[in-house]
C-alpha positions in Angstrom: 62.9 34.1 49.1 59.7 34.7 46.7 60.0 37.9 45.0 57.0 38.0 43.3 54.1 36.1 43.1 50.3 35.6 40.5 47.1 34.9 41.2 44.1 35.2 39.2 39.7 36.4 39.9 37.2 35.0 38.2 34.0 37.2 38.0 30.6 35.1 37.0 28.4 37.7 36.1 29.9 38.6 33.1 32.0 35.6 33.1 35.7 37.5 33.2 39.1 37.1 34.7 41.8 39.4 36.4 45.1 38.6 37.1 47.8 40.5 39.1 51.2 40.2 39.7 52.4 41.5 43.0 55.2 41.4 45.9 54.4 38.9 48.2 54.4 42.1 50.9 51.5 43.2 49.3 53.4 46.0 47.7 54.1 46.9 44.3 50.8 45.0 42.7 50.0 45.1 39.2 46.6 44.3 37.6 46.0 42.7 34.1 41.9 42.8 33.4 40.7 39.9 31.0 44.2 38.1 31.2 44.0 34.1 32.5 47.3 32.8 32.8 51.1 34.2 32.7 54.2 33.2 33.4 57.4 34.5 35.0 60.8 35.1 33.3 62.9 35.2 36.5 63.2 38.5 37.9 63.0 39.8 34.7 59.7 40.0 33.3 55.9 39.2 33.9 54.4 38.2 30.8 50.1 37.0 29.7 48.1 37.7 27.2 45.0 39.3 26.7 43.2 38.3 24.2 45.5 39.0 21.1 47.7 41.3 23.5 50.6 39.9 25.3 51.2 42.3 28.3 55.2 42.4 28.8 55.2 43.7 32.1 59.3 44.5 33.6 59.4 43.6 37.3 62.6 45.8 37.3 61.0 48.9 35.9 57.4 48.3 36.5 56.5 49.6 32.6 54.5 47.3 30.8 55.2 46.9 26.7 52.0 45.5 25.2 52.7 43.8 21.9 49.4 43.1 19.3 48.6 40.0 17.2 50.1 37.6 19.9 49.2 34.5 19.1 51.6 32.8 21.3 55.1 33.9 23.9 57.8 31.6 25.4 60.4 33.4 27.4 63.8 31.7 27.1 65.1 29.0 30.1 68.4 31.2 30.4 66.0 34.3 30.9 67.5 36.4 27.8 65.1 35.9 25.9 61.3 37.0 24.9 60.5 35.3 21.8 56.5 35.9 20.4 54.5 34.3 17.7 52.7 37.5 15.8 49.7 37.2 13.1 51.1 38.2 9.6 49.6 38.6 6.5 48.1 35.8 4.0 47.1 33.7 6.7 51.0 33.7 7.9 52.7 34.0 11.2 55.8 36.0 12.3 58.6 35.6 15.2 59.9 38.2 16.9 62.5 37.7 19.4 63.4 40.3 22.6 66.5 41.0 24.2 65.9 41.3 27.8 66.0 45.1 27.0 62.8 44.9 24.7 64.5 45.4 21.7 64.0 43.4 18.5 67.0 41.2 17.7 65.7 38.5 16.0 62.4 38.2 13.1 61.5 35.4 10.8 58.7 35.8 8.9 56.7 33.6 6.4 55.5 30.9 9.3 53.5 28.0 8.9 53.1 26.7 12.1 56.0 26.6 15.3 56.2 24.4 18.3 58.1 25.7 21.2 60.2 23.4 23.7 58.6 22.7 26.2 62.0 23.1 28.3 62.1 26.8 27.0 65.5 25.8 25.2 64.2 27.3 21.5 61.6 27.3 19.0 61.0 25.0 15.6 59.8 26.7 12.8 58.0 25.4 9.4 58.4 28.3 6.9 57.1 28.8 3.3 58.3 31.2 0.3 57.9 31.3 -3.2 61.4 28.8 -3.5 60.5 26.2 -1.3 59.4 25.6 2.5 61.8 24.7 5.0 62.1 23.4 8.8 64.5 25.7 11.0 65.2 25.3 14.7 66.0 28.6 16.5 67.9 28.0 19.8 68.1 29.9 23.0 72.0 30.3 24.0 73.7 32.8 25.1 72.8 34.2 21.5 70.7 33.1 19.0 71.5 30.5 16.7 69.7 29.6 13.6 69.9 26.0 12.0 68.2 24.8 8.9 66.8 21.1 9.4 65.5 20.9 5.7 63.5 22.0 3.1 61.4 20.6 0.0 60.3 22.4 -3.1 57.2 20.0 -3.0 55.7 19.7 0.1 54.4 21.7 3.2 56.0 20.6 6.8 53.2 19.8 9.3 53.0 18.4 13.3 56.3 20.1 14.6 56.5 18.7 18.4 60.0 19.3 20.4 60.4 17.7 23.5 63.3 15.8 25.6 65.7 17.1 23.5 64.5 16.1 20.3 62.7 17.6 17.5 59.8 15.7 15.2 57.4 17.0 11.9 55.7 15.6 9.1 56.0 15.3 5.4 52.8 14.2 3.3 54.0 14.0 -0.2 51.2 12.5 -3.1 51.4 9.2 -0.9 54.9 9.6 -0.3 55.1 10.3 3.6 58.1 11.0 5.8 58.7 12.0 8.9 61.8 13.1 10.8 63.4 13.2 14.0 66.0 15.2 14.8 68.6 14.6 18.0 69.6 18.3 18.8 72.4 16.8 21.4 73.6 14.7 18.4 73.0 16.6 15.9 71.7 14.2 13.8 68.5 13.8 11.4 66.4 10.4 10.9 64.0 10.1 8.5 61.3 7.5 8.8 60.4 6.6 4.9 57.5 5.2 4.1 58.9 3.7 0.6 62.1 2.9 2.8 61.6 1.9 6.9 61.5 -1.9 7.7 57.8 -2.3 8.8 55.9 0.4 7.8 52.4 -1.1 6.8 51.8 -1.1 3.2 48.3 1.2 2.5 48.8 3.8 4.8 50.3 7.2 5.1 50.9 9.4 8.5 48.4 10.8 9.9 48.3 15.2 10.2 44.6 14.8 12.6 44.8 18.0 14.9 44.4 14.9 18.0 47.2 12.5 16.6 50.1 14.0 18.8 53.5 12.1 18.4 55.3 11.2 21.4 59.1 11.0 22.0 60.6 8.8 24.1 62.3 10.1 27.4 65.9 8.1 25.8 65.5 9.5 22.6 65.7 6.1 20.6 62.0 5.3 19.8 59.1 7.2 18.7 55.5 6.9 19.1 53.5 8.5 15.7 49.8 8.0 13.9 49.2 7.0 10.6 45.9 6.7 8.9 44.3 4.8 6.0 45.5 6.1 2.4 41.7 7.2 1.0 41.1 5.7 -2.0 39.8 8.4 -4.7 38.0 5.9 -6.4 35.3 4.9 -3.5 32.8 7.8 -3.8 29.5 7.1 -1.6 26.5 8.8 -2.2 24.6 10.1 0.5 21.4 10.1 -1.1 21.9 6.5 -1.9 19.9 3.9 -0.1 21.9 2.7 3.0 22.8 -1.0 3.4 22.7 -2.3 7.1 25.1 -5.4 7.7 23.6 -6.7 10.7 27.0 -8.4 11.5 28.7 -5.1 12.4 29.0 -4.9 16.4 27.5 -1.4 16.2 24.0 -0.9 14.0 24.0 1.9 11.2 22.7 4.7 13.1 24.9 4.2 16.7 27.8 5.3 14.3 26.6 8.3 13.5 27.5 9.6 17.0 30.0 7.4 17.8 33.6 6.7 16.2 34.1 3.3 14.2 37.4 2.9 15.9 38.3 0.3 13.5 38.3 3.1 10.9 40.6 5.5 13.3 43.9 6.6 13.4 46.4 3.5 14.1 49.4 3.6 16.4 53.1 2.8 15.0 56.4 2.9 17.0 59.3 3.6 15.4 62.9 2.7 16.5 64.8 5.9 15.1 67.9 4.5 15.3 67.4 0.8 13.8 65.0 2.8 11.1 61.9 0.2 11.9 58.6 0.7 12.4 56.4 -2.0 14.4 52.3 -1.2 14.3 50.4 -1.1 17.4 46.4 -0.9 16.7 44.9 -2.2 13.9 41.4 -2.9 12.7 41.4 -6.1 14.4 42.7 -4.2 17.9 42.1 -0.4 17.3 42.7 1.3 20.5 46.0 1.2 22.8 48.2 2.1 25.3 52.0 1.9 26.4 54.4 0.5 29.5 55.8 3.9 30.6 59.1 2.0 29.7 58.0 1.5 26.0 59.0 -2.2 26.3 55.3 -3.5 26.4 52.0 -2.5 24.5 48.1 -3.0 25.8 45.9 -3.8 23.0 42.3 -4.1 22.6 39.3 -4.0 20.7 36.2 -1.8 22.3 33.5 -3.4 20.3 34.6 -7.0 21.3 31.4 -7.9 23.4 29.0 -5.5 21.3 25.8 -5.6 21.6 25.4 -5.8 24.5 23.8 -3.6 27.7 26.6 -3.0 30.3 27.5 1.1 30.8 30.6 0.8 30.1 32.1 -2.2 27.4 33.8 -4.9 28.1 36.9 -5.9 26.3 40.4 -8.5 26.3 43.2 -6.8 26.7 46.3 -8.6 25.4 49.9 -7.6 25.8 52.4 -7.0 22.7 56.0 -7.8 23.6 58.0 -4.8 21.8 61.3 -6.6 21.2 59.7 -9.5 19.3 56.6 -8.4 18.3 54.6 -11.3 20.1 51.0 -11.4 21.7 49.3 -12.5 24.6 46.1 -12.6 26.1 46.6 -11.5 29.8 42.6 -10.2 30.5 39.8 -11.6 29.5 36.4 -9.6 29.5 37.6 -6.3 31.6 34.6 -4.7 32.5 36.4 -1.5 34.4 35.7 2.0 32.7 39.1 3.0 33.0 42.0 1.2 31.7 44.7 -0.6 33.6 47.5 1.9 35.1 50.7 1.3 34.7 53.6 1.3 37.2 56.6 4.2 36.6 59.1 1.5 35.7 57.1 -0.3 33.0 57.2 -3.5 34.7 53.8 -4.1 36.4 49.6 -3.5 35.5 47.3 -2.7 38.9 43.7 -3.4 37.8 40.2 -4.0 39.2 38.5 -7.4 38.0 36.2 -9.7 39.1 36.0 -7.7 42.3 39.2 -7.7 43.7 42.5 -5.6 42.9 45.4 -7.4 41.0 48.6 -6.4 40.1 50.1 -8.0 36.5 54.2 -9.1 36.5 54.9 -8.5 32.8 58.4 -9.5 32.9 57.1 -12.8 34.6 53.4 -13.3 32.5 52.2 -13.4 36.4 48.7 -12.1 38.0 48.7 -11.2 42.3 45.9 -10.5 43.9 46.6 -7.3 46.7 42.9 -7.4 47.9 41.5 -10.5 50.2 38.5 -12.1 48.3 37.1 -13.6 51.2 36.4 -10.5 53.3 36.2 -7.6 50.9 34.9 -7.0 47.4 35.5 -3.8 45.1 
């Protein structure tokens, strides 16, 4: 039976939100003004924030705890723990973790930036102090446990992502870019070296962009990561300097002022953690892409392709990239949908909307079936 349950108000005029908590009897409510979401932890707690206040309310005691600076709360999937991400000094963050009691038994301090699981199992932490920064994973068991993943007297750690049991960041050294990948059921580290990896493209470096999220495979044996161009220090332009119009370029001058060049944007990489290769995805020539939910196949194509031109939305060829042997094939030519092909759960199959009928693409069998009659109906 439901114990408890949430819901929250939204007033227009002036645009604010209320949420309560209450049984589902009616009983027993408790109201949280200017708080949008929360979360349960079991029958245990009741936790949201409020701005920079998480509200800690105890569904056993009804007392709420309010705890400043939040910037961020995860209670733990075994329900011990209340672990929160405060504001520090010198631009720095602080974890606290609570007992299911409310009392203190865990506090790292000196935080860079933290991802939490997104299974509630722990928290990853990138850390700074005047020796050196580190990389520590804090994991929720029946107690906490503390393990250093590694450290560097050079360089700051940035992206940390966990997810399906795995844990990935970044390390951006003068040019010399790593990142790593660690298997927290193995407990083993991987590093992807740029100086070292099979594959990875000569002239670029990985890519820290706030919208370049890594991905991690469900199997834990690939990786999906970003990398950009390396700048070059020595190509300074001059914005007072006349500009020079190629009028080649599929875009004129002043279109790319509001839209991305997407030759110019972050390009895709997979990485196979445990053969240690790397295999890119985009490039300048096919800058924009998309996976089989499998992993096994890549979509490629190039948005500018039929540029200039007057449609809404642009066309484009879309060619598939066999992941095992790195080969390439054309499978649609001029796709004129605004949305991309979807992809089937198993990886094996494209449905997509072309030339007015519906069509679904065999990958494993380079084959194309049409699933609409094109003598008596037309999308």
């Amino acid at each position: 039976a439901v114990s408890w349950v949430s819901y929250s108000v939204k007033y227009k005029n002036p645009q604010k939100y209320t949420l309560t908590v209450q049984r589902p009897t009616g009983d027993a409510n408790k109201i949280f003004p200017q708080a949008e979401a929360g979360t349960f932890n079991g029958e245990y707690h009741f936790g949201c924030l409020s701005k920079d206040t998480l509200k800690l309310y105890d569904l056993r005691t009804g007392l709420t705890e309010q705890i400043l600076k939040t910037v961020a709360f995860s209670f733990s999937a075994e329900h011990n723990f209340t672990a929160t991400i405060l504001k520090a000094d010198r631009q720095l963050l602080l974890l606290e973790i609570r007992n299911r009691n409310g009392k203190v038994v865990y506090k790292q301090n000196g935080i860079t930036s933290y991802a939490f699981d997104a299974e509630s199992n722990g928290v990853v932490l990138a850390t700074t102090s005047e020796k050196n920064s580190k990389v520590e994973a804090i994991l929720f068991k029946n107690k906490i446990i503390k393990k250093e993943l590694t450290s560097s007297t050079k360089a700051v750690f940035k992206k940390l992502l966990w997810k399906t049991g795995s844990i990935s960041f970044i390390e951006n050294d003068a040019g010399h870019c790593r990142i790593y990948y660690y298997n927290i059921n193995q407990d083993k580290l991987s590093i992807l070296d740029s100086k070292v990896t099979s594959g990875f493209p000569s002239g670029m470096c990985i890519s820290d962009d706030i919208l370049s999220n890594s991905i991690h495979t469900r199997e834990g044996s690939k990786m999906i990561l970003w990398l950009k161009e390396t700048p070059d220090p020595t190509r300074v332009i001059d914005p007072k300097k006349v500009e020079i119009w190629n009028t080649q370029d599929k875009r004129i001058y002043s279109a790319r002022k509001y839209l991305r060049d997407y030759k110019m944007s972050d390009k895709m990489v997979i990485w196979n953690v445990e053969e240690n290769t790397a295999l890119q995805i985009t490039d300048k020539e096919f800058p924009r892409g998309f996976f089989s939910a499998d992993y096994n196949y890549s979509f490629v194509y190039d948005p500018d392709a039929y540029e200039p031109q007057s449609r809404q939305y642009t066309p484009f060829d879309l060619y598939m990239v066999n992941l095992q042997t790195g080969t390439r094939k054309l499978i649609i030519k001029n796709y004129t949908m605004n949305q991309k092909p979807f992809g089937s759960p198993d990886g094996n199959y494209l449905c997509y909307a072309h030339k007015g009928q519906w069509w679904i693409y065999n990958a494993a069998k380079d084959n194309h079936i049409p699933i609409t009659d094109a003598e008596n109906v037309f999308f």
